[in-house]
C-alpha atoms as an extended CHARMM CRD file, in Angstrom:
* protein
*
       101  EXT
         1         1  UNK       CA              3.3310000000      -10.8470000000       16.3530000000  PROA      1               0.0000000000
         2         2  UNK       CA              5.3410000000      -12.1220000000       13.2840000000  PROA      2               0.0000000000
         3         3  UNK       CA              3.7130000000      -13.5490000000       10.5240000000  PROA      3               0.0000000000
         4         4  UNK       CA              5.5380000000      -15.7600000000        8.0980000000  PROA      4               0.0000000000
         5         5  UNK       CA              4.8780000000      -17.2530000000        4.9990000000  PROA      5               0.0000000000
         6         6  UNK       CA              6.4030000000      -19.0640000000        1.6540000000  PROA      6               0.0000000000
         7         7  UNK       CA              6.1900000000      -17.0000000000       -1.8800000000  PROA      7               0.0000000000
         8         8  UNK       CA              7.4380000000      -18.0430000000       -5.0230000000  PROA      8               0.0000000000
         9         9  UNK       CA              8.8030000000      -14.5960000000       -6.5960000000  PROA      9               0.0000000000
        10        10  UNK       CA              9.7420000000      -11.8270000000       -5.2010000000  PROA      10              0.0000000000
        11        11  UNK       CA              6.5920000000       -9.1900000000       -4.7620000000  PROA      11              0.0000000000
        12        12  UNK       CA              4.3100000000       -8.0530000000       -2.6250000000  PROA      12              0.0000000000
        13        13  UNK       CA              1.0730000000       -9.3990000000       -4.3160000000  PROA      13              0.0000000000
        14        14  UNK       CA              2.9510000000      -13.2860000000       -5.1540000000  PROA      14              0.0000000000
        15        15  UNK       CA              1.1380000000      -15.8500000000       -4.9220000000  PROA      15              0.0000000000
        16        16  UNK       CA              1.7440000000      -18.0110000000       -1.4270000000  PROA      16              0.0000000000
        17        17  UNK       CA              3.4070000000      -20.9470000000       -2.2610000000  PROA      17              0.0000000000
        18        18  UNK       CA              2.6010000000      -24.3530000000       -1.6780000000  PROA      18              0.0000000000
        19        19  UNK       CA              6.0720000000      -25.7430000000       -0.7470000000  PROA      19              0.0000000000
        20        20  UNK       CA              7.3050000000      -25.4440000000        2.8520000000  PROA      20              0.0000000000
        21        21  UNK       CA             11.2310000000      -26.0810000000        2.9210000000  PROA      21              0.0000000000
        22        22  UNK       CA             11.7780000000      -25.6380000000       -0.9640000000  PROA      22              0.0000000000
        23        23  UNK       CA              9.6510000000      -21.8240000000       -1.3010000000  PROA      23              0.0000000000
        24        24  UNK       CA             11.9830000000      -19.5040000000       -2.9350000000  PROA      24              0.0000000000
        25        25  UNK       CA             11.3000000000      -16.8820000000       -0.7550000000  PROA      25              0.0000000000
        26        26  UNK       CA              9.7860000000      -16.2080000000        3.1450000000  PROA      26              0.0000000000
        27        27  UNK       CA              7.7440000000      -13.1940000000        4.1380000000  PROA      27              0.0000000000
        28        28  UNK       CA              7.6740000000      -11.6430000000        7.4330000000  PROA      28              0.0000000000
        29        29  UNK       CA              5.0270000000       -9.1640000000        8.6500000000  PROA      29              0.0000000000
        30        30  UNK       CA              4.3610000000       -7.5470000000       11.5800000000  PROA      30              0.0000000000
        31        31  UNK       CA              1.2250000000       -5.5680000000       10.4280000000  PROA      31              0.0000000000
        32        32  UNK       CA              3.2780000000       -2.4440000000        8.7600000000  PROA      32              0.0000000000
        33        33  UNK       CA              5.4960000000       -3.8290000000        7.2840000000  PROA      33              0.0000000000
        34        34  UNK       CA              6.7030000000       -6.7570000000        4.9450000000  PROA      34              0.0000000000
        35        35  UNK       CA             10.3000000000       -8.0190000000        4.6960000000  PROA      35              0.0000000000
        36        36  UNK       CA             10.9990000000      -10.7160000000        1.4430000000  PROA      36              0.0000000000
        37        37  UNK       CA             14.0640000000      -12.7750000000        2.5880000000  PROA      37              0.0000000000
        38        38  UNK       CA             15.6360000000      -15.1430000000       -0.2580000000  PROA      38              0.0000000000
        39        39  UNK       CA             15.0090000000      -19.3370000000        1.4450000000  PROA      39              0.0000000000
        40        40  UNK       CA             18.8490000000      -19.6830000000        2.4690000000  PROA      40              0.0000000000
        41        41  UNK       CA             18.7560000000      -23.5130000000        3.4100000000  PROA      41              0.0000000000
        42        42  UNK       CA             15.7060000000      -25.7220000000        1.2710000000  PROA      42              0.0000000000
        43        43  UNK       CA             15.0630000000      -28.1690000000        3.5950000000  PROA      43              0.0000000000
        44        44  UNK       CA             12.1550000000      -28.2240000000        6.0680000000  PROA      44              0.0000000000
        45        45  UNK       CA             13.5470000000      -28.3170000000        9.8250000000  PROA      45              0.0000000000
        46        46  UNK       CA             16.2780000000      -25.7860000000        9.2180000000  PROA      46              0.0000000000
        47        47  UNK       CA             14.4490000000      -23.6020000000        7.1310000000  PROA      47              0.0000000000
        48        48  UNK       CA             11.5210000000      -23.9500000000       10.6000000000  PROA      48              0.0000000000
        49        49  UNK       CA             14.7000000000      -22.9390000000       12.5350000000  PROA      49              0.0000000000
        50        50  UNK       CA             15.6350000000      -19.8150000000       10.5050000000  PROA      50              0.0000000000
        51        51  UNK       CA             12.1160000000      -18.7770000000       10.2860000000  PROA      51              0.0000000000
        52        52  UNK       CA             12.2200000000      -18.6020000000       14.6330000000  PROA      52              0.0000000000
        53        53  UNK       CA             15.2960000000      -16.6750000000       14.6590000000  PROA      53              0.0000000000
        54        54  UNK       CA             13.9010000000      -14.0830000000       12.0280000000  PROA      54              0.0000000000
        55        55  UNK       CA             11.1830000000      -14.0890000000       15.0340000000  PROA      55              0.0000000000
        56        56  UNK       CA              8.2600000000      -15.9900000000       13.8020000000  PROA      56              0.0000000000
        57        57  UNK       CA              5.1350000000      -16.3260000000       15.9590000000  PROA      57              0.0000000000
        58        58  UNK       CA              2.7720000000      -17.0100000000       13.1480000000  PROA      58              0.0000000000
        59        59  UNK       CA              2.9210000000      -19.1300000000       10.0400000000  PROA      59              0.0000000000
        60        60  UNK       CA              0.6190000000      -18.6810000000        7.5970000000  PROA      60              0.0000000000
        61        61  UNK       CA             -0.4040000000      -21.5090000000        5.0210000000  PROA      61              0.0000000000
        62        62  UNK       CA             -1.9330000000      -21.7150000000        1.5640000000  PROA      62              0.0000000000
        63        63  UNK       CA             -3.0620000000      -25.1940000000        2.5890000000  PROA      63              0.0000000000
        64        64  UNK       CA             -2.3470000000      -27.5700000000        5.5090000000  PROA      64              0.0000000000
        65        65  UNK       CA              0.8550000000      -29.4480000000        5.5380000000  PROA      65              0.0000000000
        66        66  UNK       CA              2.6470000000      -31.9630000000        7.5280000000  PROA      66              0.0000000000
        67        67  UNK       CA              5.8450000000      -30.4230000000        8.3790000000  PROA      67              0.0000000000
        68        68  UNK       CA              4.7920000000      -27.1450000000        9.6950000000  PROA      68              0.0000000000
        69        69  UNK       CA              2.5500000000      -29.3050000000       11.6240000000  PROA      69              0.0000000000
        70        70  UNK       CA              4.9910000000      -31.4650000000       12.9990000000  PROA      70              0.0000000000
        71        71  UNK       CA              7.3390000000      -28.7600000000       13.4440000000  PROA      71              0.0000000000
        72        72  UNK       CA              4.4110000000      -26.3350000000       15.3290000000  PROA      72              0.0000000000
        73        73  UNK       CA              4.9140000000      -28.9050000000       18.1030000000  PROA      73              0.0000000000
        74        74  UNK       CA              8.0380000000      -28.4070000000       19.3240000000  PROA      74              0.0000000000
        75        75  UNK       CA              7.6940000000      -24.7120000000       19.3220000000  PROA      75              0.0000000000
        76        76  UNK       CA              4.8530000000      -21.9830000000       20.3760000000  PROA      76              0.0000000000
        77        77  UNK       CA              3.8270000000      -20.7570000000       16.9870000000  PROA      77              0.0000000000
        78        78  UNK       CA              0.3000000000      -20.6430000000       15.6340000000  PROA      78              0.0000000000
        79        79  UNK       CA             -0.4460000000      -22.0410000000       12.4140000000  PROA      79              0.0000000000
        80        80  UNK       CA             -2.7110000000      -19.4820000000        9.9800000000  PROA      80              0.0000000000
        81        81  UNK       CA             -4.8000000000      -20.8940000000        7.0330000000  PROA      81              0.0000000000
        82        82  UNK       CA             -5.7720000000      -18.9180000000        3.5370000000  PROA      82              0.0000000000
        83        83  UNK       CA             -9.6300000000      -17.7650000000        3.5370000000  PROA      83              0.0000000000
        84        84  UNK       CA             -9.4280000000      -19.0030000000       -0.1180000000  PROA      84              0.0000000000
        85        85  UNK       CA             -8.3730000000      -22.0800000000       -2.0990000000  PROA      85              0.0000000000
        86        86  UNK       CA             -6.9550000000      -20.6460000000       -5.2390000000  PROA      86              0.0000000000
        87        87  UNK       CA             -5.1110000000      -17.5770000000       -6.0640000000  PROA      87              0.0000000000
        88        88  UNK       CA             -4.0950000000      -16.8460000000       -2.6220000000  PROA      88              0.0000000000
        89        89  UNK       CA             -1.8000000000      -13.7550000000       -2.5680000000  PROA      89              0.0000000000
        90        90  UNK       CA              0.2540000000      -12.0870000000       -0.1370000000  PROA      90              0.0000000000
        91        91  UNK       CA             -1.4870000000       -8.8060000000       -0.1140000000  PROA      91              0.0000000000
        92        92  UNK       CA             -4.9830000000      -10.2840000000        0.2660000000  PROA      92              0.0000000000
        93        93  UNK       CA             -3.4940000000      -12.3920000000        3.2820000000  PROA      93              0.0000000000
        94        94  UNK       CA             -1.8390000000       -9.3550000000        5.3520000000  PROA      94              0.0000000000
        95        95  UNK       CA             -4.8910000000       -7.4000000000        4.9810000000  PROA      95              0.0000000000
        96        96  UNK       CA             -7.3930000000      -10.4730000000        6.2310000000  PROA      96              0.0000000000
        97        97  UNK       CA             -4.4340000000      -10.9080000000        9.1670000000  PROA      97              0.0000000000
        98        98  UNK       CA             -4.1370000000       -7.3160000000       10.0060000000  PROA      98              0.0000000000
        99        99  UNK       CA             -7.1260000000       -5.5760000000        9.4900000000  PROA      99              0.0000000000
       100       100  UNK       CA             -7.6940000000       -4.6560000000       13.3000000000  PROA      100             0.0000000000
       101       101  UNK       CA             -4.4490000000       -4.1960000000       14.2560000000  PROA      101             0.0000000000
């Protein structure tokens, strides 16, 4: 399992952001370790294609949005939701995710 997700800066405790194709940054985790890869394309679809190849399963969202949603459809990936409303950060999220892994 591969867990992505959209950050703003560059750290390990950032904030998740709430822009799909236009984040700054993507996460991946696979419950030991994180991997903070600079958003090479800025629009949604490709950006939904790069985050497959980098072998996403999982997408995890500070709030719901339509193009992940859209997008979820014509692949097998689970969409993941924030516990919290405000001041969702990474490092809160991976341990909520991977706590019994």
């Amino acid at each position: 399992m591969i867990i992505a997700t959209a950050i703003e800066v560059k750290s390990n405790n950032a904030p998740l952001s709430t822009c799909f194709g236009k984040a700054k940054y993507y996460v991946f985790f696979d419950g030991q370790r994180l991997i903070i890869e600079e958003n090479p394309y800025r629009t949604g679809e490709k950006v939904y294609l790069w985050l497959l190849q980098n072998g996403m399963t999982h997408f995890l969202l500070k709030d719901q949005s339509k193009i992940p949603c859209i997008l979820k459809n014509k692949n097998k990936i689970t969409l993941l939701y924030s516990m919290k409303q405000e001041n969702v950060r990474l490092d809160e999220m991976v341990k909520i995710y991977f706590k019994n892994v």
